[in-house]
N, C-alpha and C positions, 0 to 999 in steps of 0.2 A: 473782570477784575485784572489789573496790571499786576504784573510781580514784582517784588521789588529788584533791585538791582543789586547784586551781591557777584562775588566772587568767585564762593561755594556754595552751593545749594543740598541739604540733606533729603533726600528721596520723602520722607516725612515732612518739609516743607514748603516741597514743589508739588505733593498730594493735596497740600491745605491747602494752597493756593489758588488751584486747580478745583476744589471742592468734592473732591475724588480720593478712595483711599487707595494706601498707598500699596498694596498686594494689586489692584486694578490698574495700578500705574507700572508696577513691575512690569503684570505680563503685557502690558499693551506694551511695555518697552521691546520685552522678547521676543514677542510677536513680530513687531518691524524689524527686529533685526535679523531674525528665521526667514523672512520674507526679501529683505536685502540681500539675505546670503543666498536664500532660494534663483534669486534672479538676476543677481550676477552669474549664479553659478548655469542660469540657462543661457547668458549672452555668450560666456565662454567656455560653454561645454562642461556639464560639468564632470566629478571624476565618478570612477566607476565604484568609489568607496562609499559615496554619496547614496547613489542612486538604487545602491542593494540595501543599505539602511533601511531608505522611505521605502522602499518594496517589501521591507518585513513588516515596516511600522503596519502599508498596509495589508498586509495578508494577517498580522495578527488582529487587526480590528475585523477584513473579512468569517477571520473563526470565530469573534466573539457572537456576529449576527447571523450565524450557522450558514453562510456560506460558504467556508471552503471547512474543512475536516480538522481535528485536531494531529490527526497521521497526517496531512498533507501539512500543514507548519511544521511538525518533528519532521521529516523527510527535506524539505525546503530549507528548513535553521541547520542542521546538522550538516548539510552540503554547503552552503552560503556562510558557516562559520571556517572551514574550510580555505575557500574562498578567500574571506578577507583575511584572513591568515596569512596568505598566500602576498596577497597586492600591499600587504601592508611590511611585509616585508622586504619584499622584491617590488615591485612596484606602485607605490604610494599615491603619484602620482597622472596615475595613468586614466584617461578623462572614456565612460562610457561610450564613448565608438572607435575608441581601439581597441575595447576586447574583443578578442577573436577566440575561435578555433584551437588555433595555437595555442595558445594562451590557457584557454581550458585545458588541454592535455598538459600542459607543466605543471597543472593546479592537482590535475587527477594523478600523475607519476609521481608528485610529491607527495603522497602518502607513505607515513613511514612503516604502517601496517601491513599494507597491502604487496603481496609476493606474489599471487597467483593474477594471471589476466583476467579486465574485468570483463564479466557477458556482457554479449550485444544490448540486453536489455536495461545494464545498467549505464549504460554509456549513452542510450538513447532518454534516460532517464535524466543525465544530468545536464546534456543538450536541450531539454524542454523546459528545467527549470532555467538554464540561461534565455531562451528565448522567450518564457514566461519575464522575466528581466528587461530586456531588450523591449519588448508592445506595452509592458506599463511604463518606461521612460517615454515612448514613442505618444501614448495615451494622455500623459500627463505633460507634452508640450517639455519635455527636457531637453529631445531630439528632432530634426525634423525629417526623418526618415527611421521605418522600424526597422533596426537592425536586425531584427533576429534572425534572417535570412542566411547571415554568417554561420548560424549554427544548422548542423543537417543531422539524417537522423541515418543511422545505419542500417541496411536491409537486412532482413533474418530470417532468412529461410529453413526456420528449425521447429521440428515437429514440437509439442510440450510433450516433455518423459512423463512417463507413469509408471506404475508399482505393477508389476505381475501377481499372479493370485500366489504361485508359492513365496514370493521374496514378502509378499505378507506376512505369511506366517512365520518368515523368519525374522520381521520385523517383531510382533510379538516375545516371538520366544526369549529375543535379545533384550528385551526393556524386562524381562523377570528378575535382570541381575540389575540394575538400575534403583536406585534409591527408590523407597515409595512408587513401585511397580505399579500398585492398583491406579494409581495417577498417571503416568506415562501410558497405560494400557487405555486405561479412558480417555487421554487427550487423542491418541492416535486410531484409536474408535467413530471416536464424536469426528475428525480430521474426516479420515475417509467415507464415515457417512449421510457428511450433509455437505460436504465442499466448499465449506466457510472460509474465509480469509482469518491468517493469523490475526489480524486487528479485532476480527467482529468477536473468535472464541474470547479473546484477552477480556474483551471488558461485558460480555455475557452475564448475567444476573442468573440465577438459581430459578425466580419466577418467570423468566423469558421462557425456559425451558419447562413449556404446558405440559406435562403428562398427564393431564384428565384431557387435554384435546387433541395429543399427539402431534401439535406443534411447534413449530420454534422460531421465534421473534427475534430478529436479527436488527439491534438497534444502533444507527446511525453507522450502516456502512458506508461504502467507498461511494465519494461524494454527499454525506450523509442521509442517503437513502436509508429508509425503512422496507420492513420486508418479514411474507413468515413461509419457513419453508416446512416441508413434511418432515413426522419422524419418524423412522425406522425402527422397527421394535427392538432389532438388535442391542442398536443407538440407545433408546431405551433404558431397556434392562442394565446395561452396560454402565451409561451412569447414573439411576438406580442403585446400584451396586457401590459405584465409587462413592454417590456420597454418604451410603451407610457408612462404607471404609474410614471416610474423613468426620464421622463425627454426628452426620445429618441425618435421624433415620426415618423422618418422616419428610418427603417433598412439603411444601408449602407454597401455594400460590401467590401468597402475600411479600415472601421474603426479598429482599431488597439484596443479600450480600451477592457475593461471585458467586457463579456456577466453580470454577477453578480458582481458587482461593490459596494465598500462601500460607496465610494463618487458620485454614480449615476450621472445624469444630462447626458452635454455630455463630460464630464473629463473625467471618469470610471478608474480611472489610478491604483484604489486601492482595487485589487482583496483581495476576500474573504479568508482568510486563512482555512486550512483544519480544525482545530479545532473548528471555528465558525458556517460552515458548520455542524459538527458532534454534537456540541451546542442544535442545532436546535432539531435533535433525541434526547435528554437527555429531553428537557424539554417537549414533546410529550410522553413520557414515565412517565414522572412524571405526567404528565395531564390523562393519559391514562391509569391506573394503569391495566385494565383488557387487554392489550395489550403489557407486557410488554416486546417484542422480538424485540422492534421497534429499528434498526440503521438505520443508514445511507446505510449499507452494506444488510439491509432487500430489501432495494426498488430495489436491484440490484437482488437480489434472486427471489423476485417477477413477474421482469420484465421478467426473465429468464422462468419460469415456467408458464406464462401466454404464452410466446412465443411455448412454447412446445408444450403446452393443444391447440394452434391456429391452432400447425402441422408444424410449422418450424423449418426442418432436425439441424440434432446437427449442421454440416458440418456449417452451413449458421448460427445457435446461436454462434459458434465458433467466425465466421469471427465477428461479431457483438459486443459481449464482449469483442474482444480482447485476447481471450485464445492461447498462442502457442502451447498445447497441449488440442486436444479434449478431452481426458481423465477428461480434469476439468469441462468440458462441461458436462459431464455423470450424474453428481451428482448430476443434477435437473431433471433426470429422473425417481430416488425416490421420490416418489407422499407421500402426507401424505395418511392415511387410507381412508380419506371419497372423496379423492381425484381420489383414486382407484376405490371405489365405483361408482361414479359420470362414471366415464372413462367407463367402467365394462357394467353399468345400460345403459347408453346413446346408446354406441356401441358395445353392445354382436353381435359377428357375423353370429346369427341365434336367430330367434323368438324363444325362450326358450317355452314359454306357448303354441304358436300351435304344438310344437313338443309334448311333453306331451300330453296333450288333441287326438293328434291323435296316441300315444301308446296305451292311455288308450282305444281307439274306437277299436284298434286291439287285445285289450286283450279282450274287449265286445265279439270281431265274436269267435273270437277260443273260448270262452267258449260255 
């Protein structure tokens, strides 16, 4: 059917005409225009405001079909709001293959939080999500080389710290003065005895934690692995205890709320966020000043290296932290020095001194 010939045409008109309504005429309109913008903005590069957008668009649709993690979107937005903070300010205009290096560092110096230097690991962190940036322009035909080349990763030759067995106890003794002790004493319990990542305790249910099977279901950790590790009766008893304290006095396998709960009782509906948790370490650190290595990410280092020094194979610390590559497992087989020592002294593989003593009685005859 021809249209008529008019002057003006109301979107309402041009749907009748068409025999199409006129919401399907919208979007096919916004469609072509998304897709004109999309493709001029490939003919002439487009900017770098552009191209972290559609990289969130799709890393948020990636976490809706449980491919990437919901910590790994907060970790990526948090840093990438940043970011375009940053280009939006200062540079608006500046088209995805000029960002650089450089560039990254005025974004990360522009913090107006930050006073202390940042660790190797978190610098190498924000280099991976630019070059995570950089292979999905390259992917998606925006550029025709992946830049992320530009970005490098810093080397770190740093042992992982951990808690000695007395600064434990002085860990303890110092969350007694701490609001709701019996909670800080449990968080830093459950910490040190299963090696869990702040993210997997945070959103933990009451029923992951089996005490009729003595284990613990660790749901959708890092890369949303699943997972169940052993539990320690210490661990146990421990929170056992806590959640009588908070209100719960009979475990329930069925129960749905948090294990660590802000609204305790038996609601529990209102898990602990990851920064509250990490809270916790910040002010034990301030309390603790001759201790000052203390995270949240220590008690996992800890537990790792205690596990070692006990004699359980990487293979089986692997399955337990959650590592997909044992290789990351390795790196609590770097003992500190008195660590060595200890190892060395305990279990030399032959009585040092009666070898000796009996050289010396052979170098006696022959003389």
């Amino acid at each position: 059917m021809a249209i008529e010939k008019k002057s003006n045409f109301s979107l309402e008109e041009i749907s009748k005409q068409l025999g199409v309504t006129p919401l399907a005429l919208k979007s096919f309109l916004e469609l072509k225009n998304h897709e004109t913008y999309v493709n001029s903005n490939r003919t002439e590069q487009p900017l770098a405001l552009f191209i972290i957008d559609e990289f969130l668009i799709n890393l948020k649709e990636l976490v809706q079909i449980n491919k990437r993690s919901s910590e790994t979107w907060t970790t990526y937005n948090n840093f990438l709001i940043r970011v375009k903070s940053y280009l939006h300010e200062h540079c608006s205009s500046l088209k995805i293959t000029e960002l650089n290096e450089i560039i990254l560092l005025k974004i990360i110096q522009s913090s107006p939080k930050k006073k202390d230097k940042y660790a190797v690991k978190t610098l190498n962190k924000y280099s991976a999500i630019m070059k995570s940036i950089m292979t999905f322009a390259f992917e998606m035909n925006y550029t025709q080389v992946d830049f992320g080349y530009k970005f490098k990763f810093e080397n770190a030759a740093l042992l992982p710290r951990y808690i000695k067995d007395e600064d434990v106890s002085k860990i303890l003794k110092c969350v007694e003065s701490f609001s709701k002790p019996y909670r800080c004493r449990a968080m830093i319990i459950f910490l040190l005895g299963t090696g869990c990542r702040v993210s997997e305790i945070s959103s933990m249910r009451v029923k992951d934690f089996d005490v009729e099977n003595d284990l613990i279901f660790i749901r959708k950790g890092k890369g949303n692995k699943e997972r169940y590790i052993p539990m320690f009766k210490e661990v146990k008893e421990e929170i056992l205890h806590y959640l009588s304290k908070s209100g719960m006095e009979e475990w329930d396998s069925k129960y749905e709320g948090y294990l660590f709960a802000r609204d305790e009782n038996l609601q529990r509906e209102r898990k602990f966020p990851i920064r509250t948790i990490e809270y916790l370490a910040d002010r034990l650190r301030e309390r603790l000043p001759e201790i000052n290595h203390i995270t949240v990410h220590t008690f996992r280092h800890t537990f790792a290296v205690k596990c070692l020094k006990m004699g359980i194979s990487l293979h089986n610390l692997s399955l337990i932290l959650g590592h997909s590559d044992p290789k990351t497992t390795m790196v609590y087989t770097q003992l500190y020095n008195e660590d060595l020592k200890e190892q060395i002294t305990n279990k030399f593989p032959f009585p040092f001194e009666n070898l000796l003593n009996q050289v010396i009685k052979d170098e006696d005859v022959d003389k």
